[in-house]
TIKOLDO-802922 format. One line per 4 residues: number of its first residue (from 0); their letters; for each residue x, y, z of C-alpha. Coordinates in nm, 3 decimals, m for minus. Each point is the difference from the previous one (the first is absolute). Example, Ala and Ser with C-alpha at 12.3 -4.5 7.8 and 13.67 -1.06 7.14 Angstrom:
0> AS> 1.230/m0.450/0.780 | 0.137/0.344/m0.066
# end
This chain:
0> XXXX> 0.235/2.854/m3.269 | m0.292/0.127/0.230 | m0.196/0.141/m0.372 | 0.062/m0.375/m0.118
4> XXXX> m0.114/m0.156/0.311 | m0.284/0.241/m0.025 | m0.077/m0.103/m0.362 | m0.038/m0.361/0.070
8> XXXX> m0.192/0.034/0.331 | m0.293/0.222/m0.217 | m0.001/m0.299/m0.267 | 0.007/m0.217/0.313
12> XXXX> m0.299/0.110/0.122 | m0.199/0.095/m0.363 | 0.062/m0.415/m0.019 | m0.152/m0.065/0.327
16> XXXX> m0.301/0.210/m0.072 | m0.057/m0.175/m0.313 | 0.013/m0.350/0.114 | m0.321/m0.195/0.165
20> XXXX> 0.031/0.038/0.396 | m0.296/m0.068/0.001 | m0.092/m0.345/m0.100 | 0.155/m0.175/0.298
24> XXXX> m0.072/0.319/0.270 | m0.231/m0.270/0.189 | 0.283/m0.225/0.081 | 0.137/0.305/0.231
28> XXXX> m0.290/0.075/0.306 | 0.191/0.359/m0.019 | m0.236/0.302/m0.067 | 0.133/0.239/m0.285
32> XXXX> m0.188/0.291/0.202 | 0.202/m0.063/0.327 | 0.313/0.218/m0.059 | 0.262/0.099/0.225
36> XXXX> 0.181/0.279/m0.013 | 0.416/m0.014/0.122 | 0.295/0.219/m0.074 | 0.404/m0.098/m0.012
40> XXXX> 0.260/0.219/0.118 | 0.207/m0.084/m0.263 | 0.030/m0.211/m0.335 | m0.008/m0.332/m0.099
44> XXXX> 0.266/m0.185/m0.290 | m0.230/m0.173/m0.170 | m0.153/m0.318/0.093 | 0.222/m0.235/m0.030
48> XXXX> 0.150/m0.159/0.256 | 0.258/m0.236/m0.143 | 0.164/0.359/m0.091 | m0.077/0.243/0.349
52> XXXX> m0.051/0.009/0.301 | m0.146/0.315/0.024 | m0.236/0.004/0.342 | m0.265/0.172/m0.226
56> XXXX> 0.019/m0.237/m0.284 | m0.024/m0.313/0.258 | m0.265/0.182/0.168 | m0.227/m0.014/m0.330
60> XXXX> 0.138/m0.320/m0.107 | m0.116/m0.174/0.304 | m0.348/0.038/m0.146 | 0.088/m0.136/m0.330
64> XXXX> 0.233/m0.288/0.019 | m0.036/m0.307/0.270 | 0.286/m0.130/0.194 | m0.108/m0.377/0.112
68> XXXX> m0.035/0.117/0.305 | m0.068/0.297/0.217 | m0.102/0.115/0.329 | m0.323/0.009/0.197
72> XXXX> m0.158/0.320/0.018 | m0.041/0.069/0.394 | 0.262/m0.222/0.164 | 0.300/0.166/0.206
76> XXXX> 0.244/m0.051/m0.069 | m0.023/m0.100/m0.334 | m0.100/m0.392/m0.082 | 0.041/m0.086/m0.343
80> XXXX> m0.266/m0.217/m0.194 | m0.095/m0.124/m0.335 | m0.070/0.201/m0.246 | m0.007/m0.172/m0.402
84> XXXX> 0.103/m0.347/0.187 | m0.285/m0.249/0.143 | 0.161/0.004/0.356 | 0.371/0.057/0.131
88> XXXX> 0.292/m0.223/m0.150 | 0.125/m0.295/0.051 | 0.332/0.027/0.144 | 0.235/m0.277/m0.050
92> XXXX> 0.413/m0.103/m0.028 | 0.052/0.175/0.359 | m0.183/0.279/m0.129 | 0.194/0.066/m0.344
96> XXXX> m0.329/m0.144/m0.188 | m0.316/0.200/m0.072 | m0.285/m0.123/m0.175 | m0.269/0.215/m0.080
100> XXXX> m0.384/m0.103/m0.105 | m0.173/0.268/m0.201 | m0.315/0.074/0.017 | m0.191/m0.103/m0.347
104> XXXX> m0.250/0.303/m0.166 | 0.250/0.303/0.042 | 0.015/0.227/m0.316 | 0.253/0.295/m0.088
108> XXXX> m0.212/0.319/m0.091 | m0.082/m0.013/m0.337 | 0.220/0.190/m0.258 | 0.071/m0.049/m0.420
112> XXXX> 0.294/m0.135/0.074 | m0.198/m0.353/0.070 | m0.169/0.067/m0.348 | m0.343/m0.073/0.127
116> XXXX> 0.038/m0.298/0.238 | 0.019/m0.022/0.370 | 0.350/m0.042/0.162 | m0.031/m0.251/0.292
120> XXXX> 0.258/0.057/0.266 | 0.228/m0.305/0.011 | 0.294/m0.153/0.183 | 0.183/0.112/m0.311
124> XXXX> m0.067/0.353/0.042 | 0.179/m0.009/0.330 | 0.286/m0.175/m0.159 | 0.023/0.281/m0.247
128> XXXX> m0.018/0.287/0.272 | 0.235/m0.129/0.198 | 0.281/m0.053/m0.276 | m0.102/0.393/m0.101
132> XXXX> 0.216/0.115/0.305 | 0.299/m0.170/m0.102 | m0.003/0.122/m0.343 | 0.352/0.257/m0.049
136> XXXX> m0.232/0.176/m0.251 | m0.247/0.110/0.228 | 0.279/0.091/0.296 | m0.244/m0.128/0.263
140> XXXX> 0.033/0.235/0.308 | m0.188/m0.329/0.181 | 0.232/m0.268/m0.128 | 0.145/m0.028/0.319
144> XXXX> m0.321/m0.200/0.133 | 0.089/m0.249/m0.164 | 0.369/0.027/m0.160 | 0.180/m0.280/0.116
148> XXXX> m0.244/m0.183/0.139 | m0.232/m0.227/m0.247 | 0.183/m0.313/m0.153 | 0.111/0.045/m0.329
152> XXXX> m0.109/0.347/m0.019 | 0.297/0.200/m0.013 | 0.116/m0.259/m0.223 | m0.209/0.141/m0.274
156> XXXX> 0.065/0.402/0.123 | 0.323/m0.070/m0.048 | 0.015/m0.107/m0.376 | m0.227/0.269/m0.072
160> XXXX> 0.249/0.241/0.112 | 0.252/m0.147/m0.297 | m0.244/m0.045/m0.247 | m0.259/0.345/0.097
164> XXXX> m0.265/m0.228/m0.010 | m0.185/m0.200/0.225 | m0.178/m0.355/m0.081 | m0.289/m0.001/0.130
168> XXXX> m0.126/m0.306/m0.104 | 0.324/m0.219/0.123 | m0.081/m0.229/0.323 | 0.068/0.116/0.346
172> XXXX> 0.076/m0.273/0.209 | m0.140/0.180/0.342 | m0.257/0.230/m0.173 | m0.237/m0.253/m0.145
176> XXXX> m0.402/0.017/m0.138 | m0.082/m0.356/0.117 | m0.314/0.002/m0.136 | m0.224/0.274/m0.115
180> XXXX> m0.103/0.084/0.331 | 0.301/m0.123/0.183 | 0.343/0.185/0.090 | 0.295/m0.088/0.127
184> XXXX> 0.271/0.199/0.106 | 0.331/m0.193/0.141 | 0.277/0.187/0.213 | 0.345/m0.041/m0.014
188> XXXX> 0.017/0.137/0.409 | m0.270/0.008/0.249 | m0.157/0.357/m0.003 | m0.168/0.108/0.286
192> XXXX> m0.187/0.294/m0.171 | m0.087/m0.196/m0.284 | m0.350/0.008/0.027 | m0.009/0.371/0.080
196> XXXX> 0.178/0.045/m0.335 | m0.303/m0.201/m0.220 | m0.200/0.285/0.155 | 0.151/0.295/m0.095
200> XXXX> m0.129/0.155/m0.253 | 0.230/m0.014/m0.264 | m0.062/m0.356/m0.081 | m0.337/0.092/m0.092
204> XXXX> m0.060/m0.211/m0.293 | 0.001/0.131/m0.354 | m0.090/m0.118/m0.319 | 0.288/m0.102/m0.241
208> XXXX> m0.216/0.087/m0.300 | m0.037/0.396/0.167 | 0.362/0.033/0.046 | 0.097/m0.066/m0.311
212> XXXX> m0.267/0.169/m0.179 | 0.047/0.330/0.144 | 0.388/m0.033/0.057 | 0.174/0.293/0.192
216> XXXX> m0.384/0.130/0.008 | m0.115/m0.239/0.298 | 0.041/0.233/0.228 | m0.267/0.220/m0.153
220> XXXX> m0.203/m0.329/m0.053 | m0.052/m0.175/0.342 | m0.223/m0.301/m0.115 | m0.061/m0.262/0.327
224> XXXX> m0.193/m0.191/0.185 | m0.111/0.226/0.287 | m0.294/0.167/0.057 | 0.095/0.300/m0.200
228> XXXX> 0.129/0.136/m0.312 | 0.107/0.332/m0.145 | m0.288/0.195/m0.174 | 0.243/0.324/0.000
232> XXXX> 0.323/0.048/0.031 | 0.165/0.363/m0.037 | 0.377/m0.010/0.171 | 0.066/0.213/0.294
236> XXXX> m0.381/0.123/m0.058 | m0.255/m0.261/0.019 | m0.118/m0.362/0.045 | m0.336/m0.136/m0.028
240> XXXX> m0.028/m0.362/0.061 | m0.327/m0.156/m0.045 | m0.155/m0.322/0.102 | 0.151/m0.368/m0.202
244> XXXX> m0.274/m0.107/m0.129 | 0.124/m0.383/0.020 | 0.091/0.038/0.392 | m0.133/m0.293/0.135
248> XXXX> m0.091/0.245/0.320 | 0.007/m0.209/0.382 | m0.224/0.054/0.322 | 0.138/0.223/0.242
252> XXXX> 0.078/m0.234/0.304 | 0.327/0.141/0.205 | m0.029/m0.038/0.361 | 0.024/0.276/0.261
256> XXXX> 0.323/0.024/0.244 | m0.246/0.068/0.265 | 0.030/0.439/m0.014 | m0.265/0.189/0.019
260> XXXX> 0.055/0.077/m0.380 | 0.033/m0.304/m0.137 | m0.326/m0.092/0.165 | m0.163/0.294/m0.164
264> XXXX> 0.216/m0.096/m0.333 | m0.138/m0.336/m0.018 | m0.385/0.079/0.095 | m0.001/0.253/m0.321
268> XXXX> 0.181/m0.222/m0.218 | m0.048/m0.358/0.083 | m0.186/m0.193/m0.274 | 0.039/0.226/m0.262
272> XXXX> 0.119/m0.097/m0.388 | 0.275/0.166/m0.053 | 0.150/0.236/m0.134 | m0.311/0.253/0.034
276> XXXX> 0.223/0.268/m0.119 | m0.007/0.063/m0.411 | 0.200/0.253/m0.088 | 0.329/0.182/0.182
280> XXXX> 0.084/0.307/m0.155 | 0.383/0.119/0.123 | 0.129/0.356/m0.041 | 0.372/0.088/0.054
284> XXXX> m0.018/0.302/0.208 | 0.388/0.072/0.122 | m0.077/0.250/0.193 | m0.116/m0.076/0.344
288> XXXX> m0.201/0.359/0.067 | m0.169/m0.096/m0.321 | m0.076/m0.343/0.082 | m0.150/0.117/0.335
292> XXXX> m0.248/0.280/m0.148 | m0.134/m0.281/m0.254 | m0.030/m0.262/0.307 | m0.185/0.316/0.155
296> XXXX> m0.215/0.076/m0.257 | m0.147/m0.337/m0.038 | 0.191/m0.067/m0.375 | 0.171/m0.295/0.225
300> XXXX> m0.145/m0.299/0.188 | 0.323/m0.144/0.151 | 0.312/0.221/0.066 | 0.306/m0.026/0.230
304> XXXX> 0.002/0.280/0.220 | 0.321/0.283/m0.162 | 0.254/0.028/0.288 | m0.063/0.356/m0.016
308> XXXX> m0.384/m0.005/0.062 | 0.020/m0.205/0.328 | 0.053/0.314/0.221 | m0.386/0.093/m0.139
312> XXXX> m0.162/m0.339/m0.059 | 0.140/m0.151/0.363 | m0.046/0.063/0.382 | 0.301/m0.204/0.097
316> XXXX> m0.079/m0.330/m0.175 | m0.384/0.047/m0.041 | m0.171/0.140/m0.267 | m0.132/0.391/0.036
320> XXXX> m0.369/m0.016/0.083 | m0.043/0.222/m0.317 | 0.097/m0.314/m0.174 | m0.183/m0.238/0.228
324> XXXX> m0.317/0.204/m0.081 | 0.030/m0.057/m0.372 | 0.026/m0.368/0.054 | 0.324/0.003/m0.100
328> XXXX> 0.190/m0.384/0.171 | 0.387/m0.007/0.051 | 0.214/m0.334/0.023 | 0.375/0.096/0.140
332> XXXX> 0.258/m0.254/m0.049 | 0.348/0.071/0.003 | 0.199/m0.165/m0.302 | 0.153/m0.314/m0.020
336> XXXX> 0.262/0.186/m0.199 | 0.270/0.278/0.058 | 0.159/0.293/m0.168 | 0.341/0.078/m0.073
340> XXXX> 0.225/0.210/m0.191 | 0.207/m0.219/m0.314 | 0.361/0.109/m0.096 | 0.130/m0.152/m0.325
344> XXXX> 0.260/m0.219/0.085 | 0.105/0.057/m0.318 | 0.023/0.378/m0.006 | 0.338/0.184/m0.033
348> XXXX> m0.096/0.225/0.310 | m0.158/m0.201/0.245 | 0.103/m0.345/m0.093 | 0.210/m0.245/0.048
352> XXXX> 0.150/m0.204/0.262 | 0.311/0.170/0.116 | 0.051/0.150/0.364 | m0.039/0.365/m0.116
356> XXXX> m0.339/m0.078/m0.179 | m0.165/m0.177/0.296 | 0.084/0.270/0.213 | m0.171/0.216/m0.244
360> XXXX> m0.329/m0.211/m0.007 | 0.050/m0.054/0.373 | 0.011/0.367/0.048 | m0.304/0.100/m0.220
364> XXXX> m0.175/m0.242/0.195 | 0.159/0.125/0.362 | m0.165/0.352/m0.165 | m0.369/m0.087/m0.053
368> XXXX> m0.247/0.052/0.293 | m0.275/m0.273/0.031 | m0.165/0.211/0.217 | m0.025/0.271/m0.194
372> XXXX> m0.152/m0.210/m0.265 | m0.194/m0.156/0.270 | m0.147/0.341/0.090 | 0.028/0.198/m0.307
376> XXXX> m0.058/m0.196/m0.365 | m0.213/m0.327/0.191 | m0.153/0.281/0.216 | 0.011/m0.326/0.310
380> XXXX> m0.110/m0.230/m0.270 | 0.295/m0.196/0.032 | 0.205/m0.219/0.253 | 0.357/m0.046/m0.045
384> XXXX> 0.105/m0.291/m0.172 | 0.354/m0.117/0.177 | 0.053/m0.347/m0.220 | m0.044/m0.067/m0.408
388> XXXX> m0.313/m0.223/0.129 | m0.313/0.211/0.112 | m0.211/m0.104/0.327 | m0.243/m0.330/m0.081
392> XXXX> 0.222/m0.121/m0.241 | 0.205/m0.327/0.136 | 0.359/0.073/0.094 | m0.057/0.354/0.100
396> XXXX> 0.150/0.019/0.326 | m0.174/0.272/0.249 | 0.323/0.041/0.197 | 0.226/0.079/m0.319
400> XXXX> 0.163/0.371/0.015 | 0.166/0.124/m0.281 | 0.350/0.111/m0.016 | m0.102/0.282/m0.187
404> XXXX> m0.180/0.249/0.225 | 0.005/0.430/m0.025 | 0.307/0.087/0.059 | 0.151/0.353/m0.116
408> XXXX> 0.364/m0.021/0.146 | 0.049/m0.376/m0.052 | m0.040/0.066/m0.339 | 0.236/0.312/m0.042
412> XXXX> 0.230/m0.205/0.187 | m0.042/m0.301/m0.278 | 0.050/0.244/m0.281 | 0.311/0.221/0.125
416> XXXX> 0.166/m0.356/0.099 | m0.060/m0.107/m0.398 | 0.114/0.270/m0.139 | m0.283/0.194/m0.084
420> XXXX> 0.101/0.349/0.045 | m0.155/0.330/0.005 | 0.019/0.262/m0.290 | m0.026/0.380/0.063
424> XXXX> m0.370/m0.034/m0.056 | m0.005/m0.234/0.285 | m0.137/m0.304/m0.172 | 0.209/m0.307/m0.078
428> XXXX> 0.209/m0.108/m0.305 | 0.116/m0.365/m0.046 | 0.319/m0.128/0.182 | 0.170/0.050/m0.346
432> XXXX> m0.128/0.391/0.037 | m0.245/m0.029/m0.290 | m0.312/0.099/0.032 | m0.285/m0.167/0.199
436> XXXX> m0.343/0.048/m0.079 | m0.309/m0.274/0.100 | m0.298/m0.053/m0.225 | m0.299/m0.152/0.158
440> XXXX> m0.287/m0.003/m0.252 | m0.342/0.036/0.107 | m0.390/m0.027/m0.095 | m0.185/0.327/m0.050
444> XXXX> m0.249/m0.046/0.318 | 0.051/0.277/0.270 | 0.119/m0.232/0.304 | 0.316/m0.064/m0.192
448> XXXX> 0.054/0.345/m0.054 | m0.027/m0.021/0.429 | 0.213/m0.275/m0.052 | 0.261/0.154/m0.174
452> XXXX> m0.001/0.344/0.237 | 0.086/m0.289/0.264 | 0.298/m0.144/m0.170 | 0.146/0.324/m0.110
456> XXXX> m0.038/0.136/0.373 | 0.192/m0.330/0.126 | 0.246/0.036/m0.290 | 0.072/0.361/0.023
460> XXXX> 0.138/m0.061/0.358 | 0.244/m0.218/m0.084 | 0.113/0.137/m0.342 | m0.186/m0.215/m0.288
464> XXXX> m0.111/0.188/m0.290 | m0.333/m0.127/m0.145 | m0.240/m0.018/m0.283 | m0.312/m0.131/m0.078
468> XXXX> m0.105/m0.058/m0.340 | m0.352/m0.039/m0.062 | m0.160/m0.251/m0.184 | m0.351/m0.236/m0.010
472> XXXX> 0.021/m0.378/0.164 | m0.024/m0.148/m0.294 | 0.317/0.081/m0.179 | 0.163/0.043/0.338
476> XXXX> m0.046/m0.368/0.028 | 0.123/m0.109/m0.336 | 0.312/0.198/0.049 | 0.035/m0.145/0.358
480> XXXX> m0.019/m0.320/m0.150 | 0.271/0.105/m0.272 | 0.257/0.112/0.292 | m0.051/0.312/m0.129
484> XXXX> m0.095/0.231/0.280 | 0.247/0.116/0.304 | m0.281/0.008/0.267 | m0.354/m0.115/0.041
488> XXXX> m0.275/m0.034/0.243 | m0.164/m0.344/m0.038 | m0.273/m0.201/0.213 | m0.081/m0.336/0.026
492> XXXX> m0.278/m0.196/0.124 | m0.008/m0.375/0.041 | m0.103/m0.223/m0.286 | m0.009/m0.272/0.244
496> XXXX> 0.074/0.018/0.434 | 0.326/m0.119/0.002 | 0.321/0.183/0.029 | 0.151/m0.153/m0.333
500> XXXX> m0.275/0.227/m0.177 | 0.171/0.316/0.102 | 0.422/m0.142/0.042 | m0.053/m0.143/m0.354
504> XXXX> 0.015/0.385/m0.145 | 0.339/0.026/0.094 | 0.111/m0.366/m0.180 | 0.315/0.063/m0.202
508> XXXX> m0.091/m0.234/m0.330 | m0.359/0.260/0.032 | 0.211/0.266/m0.049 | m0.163/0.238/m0.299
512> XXXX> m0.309/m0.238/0.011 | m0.195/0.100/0.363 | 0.303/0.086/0.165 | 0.034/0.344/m0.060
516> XXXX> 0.298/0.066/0.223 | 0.186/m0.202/m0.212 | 0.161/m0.110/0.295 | 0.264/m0.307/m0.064
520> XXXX> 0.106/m0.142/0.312 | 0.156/m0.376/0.064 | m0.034/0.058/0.332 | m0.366/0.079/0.020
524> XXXX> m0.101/m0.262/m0.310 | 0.152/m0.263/0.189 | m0.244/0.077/0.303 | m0.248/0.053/m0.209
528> XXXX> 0.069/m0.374/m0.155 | 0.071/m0.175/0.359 | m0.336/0.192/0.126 | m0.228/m0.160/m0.230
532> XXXX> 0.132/m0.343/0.007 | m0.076/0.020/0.371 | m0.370/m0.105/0.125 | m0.196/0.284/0.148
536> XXXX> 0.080/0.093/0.375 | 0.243/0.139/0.225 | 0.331/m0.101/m0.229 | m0.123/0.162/m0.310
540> XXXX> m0.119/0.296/0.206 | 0.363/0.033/0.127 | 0.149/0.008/m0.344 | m0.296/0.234/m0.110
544> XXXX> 0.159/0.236/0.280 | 0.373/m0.026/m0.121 | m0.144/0.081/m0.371 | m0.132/0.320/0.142
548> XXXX> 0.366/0.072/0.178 | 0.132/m0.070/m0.322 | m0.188/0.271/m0.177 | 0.051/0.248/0.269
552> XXXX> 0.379/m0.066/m0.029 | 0.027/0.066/m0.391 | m0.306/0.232/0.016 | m0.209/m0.023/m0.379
556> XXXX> m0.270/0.102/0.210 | m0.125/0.203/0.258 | m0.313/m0.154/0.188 | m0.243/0.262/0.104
560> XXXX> m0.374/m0.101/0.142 | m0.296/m0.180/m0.081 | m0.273/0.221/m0.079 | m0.367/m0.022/0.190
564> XXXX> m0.263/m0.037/m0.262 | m0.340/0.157/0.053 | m0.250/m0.176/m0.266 | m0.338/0.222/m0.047
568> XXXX> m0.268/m0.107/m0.105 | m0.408/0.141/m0.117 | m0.304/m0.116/0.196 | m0.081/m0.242/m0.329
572> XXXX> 0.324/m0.158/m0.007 | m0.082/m0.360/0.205 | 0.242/m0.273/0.135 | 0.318/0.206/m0.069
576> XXXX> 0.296/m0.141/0.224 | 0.379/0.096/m0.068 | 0.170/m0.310/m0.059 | 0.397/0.014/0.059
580> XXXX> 0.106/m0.193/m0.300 | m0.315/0.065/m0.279 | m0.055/0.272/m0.138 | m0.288/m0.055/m0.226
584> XXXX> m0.290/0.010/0.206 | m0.278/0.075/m0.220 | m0.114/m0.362/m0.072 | m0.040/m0.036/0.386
588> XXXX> m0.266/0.316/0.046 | m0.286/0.156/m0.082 | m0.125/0.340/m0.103 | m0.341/0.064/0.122
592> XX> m0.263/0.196/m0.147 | 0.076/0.356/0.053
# end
C-alpha cells in the first residue's frame, strides 16, 4: 500500500510541475521566495477529510479547503467569522434555518481535472461536500456532524446503504443551492453548535469534478479553494504546499484583545495582503530529539518545543537566555485538548461490559500515575486533565474530580474481588484461569517508551502482564478505527469550543468511524442525545458532567492531562499567534527577510 501511495504521489507531483502555476500567480499577493519551514511529529492520512480525521491531515487541509466560516485570528476565546460567505447567516425557523450568501469571485486551485476552465466555488459545491459525509462508501469518521440532523438527509444515506450507491443529484429538502450563490440548510432540531460545525474543517468545499476524477486517489489530490495547494506530497516524509495561484488573498485586519502581544501582532501585520507566505515545506520528523537538533540548527522556522528539550530550552516557563539571544520568540498555550489511553471495547481481553471487565479497565486505570507522567514523559508540560472536556472549552467544569485517581491497593482490591488471581509468576490470569496479557500499542517517539516504563511500573504492582507493540501513527490509527487494537494512546484537540466536540468521540452509532473505543452505550448515547437538544448553559453542562460519570463507570478510556504547548519561533517569522482551534497559520504571517 505505502509503495502504491508512493507511486501516485511522484506522478502527483511530476503533474503539478508540468502544469502553468504561473499564469494566474498575480491573483495571490503571496511571495514564492517567502518559505517557511515546519515539522510534524507524526503522519498525516491523506487529505481528505470526508474520509479522516487525522489532526495532521486537518492541520494541512485547513489551508486548502474553506469551511463558510471560520474564526478570527487574535480573539480569545475563539469568535467565529466568515470565511467563503459575504457575512454570517441568516438564522431563521427558531434557529433550525440557515441561509448562507457566498461571496462571488472564489476559484478552486486549478487542476486537469477542470480540463482547462476555472471552477467557481458555488452554493452547489457545498451541497456536494456536505452529502460526502453521509456517503456509507466513504465511512465518514465526521458523519456525526451532521447525521441525523439535516432534513431529508439521512433519507438519502439510508437508500444508499441498500443500493451501495448514493444519488447525488436527488433533491434534499433541508440541504438546498437556492441560487448559485445562495445556500440553505434546514434542521430537523435546533442545534446549538450548528454554526461551529459549518466551520470545521471538514466541510471545506470540494469540487465534484476532483472527486470523481481521481476516485480513492483524493486524498493524494487535495484540490480547494484555500490559499494553498500541494506542490509535493511524499507520505510520512514530506509536504510542500505552495501558494493557489487563484486565492483571491484579503487584508490583514484582526483586532487586538488588548495584550501586549497582540498590540505588537497587529502593528507588524496590520494592512498587509495576505497571505505573504509562498511556500510551506513540512517534514515528518517522529522523533522528538531529531526534531529539536533541526529546530536548533536553523533547518526549522516554527517548531513546538519536544517535551524532552524543555529542561534545556526553559528557566521555569521562560525561555533560556541562550535562546533569547538568538532571537528565538516562544508562545505557551496549554491545549484545548486532552490525552488518554483507548481500550477496544471490542477486544476479547479488555472489553466488554461485564462486572469482571470494568474492574479490569478500572484497575489499569487505578494503576497509572498522572504524576509520573506529569513529571517524567511531559517533563511539567502538562496539567492533569480530570473531565473528557479540557479547560476553555464550554462545559468543562473546574471543580470536577475524577473517580479514577492513583491508587495501588484499591485496585488489587478490585481485581482479587473479580476474580483475577495470581499465578506462580505473580502476575494475573483471567477469572476463568486463562491467561492475561494487555497490549497497548505505541508510536516509536522516546516519551512513550517513558510512557510505557510508567504503566508497566503501575502494572507490575498489582499483577498485569503487559506488552507494547510498536508501530507508526498512521496505521495505528487505521487499525484503531477497525477495532482492531487492545490499547491505544490517543489525543484530541477541539475542532470547535464546545464540549460536544470531545463527548461526540465516544457516540455509539460513531463507533469504528471516530470513535475508536468502539464504545456502545444506551446509557451514555441517550445523554449524549438529551445534551444536545438542550440550549447552551448550566442544564447541558450538567448532563455534560453525568456523560463523563458515565464513562468513568464503564471505563473505554482513561483521561490523562492536557499537554502545555511551547510554539518557537525564528527572529523572521512575524505575527505568529497560537490559535486554540486553527491550526494552519501560515496565511496569517510573515517571513521576513533573513
Amino acid at each position: 500500500m505505502f509503495m502504491r501511495h508512493q507511486t501516485v504521489a511522484c506522478i502527483f507531483t511530476m503533474l503539478l510541475s508540468t502544469f502553468p502555476l504561473q499564469i494566474a500567480q498575480a491573483a495571490n499577493p503571496a511571495d514564492l521566495n517567502k518559505v517557511v519551514r515546519q515539522a510534524f511529529e507524526a503522519a498525516d492520512d491523506g487529505f481528505d477529510m470526508a474520509k479522516t480525521q487525522n489532526f495532521y491531515s486537518g492541520w494541512v487541509s485547513e489551508a486548502i479547503f474553506e469551511p463558510l466560516l471560520s474564526y478570527d485570528y487574535l480573539s480569545r476565546p475563539a469568535r467565529l467569522l466568515p470565511l467563503s460567505a459575504e457575512s454570517m447567516p441568516e438564522v431563521t425557523e427558531q434557529g433550525k434555518v440557515f441561509t448562507f450568501k457566498i461571496k462571488p469571485g472564489i476559484y478552486f486551485a486549478p487542476d486537469p481535472a477542470f480540463k482547462g476552465k476555472k471552477h467557481e466555488l458555488t452554493a452547489q459545491d457545498y451541497v456536494y461536500t456536505f452529502k460526502r459525509l453521509l456517503d456509507p462508501v466513504n465511512r465518514s469518521p465526521n458523519a456525526s456532524f451532521i447525521e441525523g440532523k439535516i432534513v431529508g438527509l439521512d433519507d438519502v444515506a439510508a437508500k444508499a446503504k441498500k443500493t451501495g450507491k448514493f444519488d447525488y443529484d436527488v433533491p434534499v429538502a433541508g440541504l438546498k443551492a437556492v441560487n448559485k450563490y445562495t445556500l440553505r440548510i434546514e434542521l430537523k432540531a435546533t442545534d446549538y453548535n450548528f454554526l461551529y460545525v459549518v466551520a470545521y474543517g471538514g466541510f471545506g468545499a470540494v469540487a465534484r469534478e476532483i472527486i470523481e476524477a481521481y476516485g480513492d486517489q483524493t486524498g493524494l489530490h487535495p484540490v480547494g479553494t484555500g490559499p494553498y495547494m500541494v506542490e509535493k506530497y511524499l507520505p510520512r516524509s514530506k509536504i510542500v504546499l505552495t501558494a493557489n495561484p487563484e486565492y483571491r488573498g484579503y487584508t490583514w485586519d484582526f483586532k487586538s484583545t488588548g495584550s501586549a502581544r497582540d498590540e505588537e501582532i497587529v502593528k507588524q501585520m496590520k494592512g498587509k495582503k495576505m497571505p505573504q507566505v509562498g511556500k510551506v515545506d513540512i517534514s515528518i520528523i517522529e522523533e522528538e530529539q531529531s526534531r529539536w537538533l533541526a529546530f536548533q540548527d536553523s533547518q526549522l522556522d516554527i517548531d513546538k518545543l519536544p517535551q524532552s528539550a524543555a529542561t534545556a530550552a526553559l528557566d521555569g516557563i521562560a525561555l533560556k537566555p541562550e535562546l533569547v539571544n538568538q532571537g528565538i520568540k516562544m508562545d505557551r498555550v496549554t491545549d484545548a485538548g486532552i490525552v488518554f489511553t483507548i481500550f477496544n471495547m471490542r477486544d476479547p481481553v479488555v472489553g466488554g461490559y461485564t462486572k469482571e471487565k470494568i474492574a479490569l479497565r478500572r484497575a489499569i486505570g487505578m494503576a497509572y500515575s498522572y504524576e509520573d507522567e506529569i513529571a517524567q514523559m511531559r517533563l511539567g508540560q502538562a496539567i492533569r486533565s480530570e473531565m473528557i472536556i479540557p479547560k476553555d472549552v464550554v462545559g468543562y467544569d473546574p471543580a470536577y474530580r475524577s473517580s479514577l485517581a492513583y491508587d495501588i491497593k484499591l485496585a488489587n482490591k478490585l481485581l482479587d474481588h473479580f476474580g483475577y488471581k495470581r499465578g506462580a509468576d505473580g502476575y494475573r490470569n483471567n477469572p476463568d484461569g486463562s491467561p492475561l496479557t494487555l497490549k497497548k500499542t505505541v508510536e516509536p517517539a522516546a516519551i512513550y517508551k517513558v510512557q510505557s516504563e510508567i504503566y508497566k511500573r503501575g502494572l507490575d504492582k498489582i499483577g498485569l502482564r503487559i506488552e507494547f507493540p510498536v508501530s507508526n501513527f498512521a496505521d495505528n490509527l487505521k487499525a484503531a478505527s477497525a477495532c482492531k487494537l487492545n490499547m491505544w494512546g490517543g489525543a484530541w484537540n477541539a475542532d470547535f469550543p464546545d464540549g460536544e466536540n470531545f463527548l461526540q468521540l465516544l457516540y455509539g452509532p460513531k463507533a469504528g468511524a471516530g470513535n475508536h473505543a468502539c464504545y456502545e452505550s444506551p446509557a451514555y448515547d441517550a445523554l449524549f442525545r438529551k445534551a444536545v437538544s438542550l440550549p447552551l448553559g448550566e442544564e447541558r453542562n450538567k448532563v455534560y458532567a453525568q456523560m463523563n460519570r458515565q464513562v468513568e463507570a464503564d471505563t473505554p478510556w482513561i483521561v490523562h492531562t492536557s499537554r502545555i504547548r511551547s510554539w518557537l519561533y525564528r527572529p523572521w517569522i512575524t505575527g505568529y499567534k497560537k490559535h486554540p482551534i486553527l491550526h494552519s497559520d501560515w496565511a496569517f504571517i510573515d517571513v521576513e527577510k533573513h
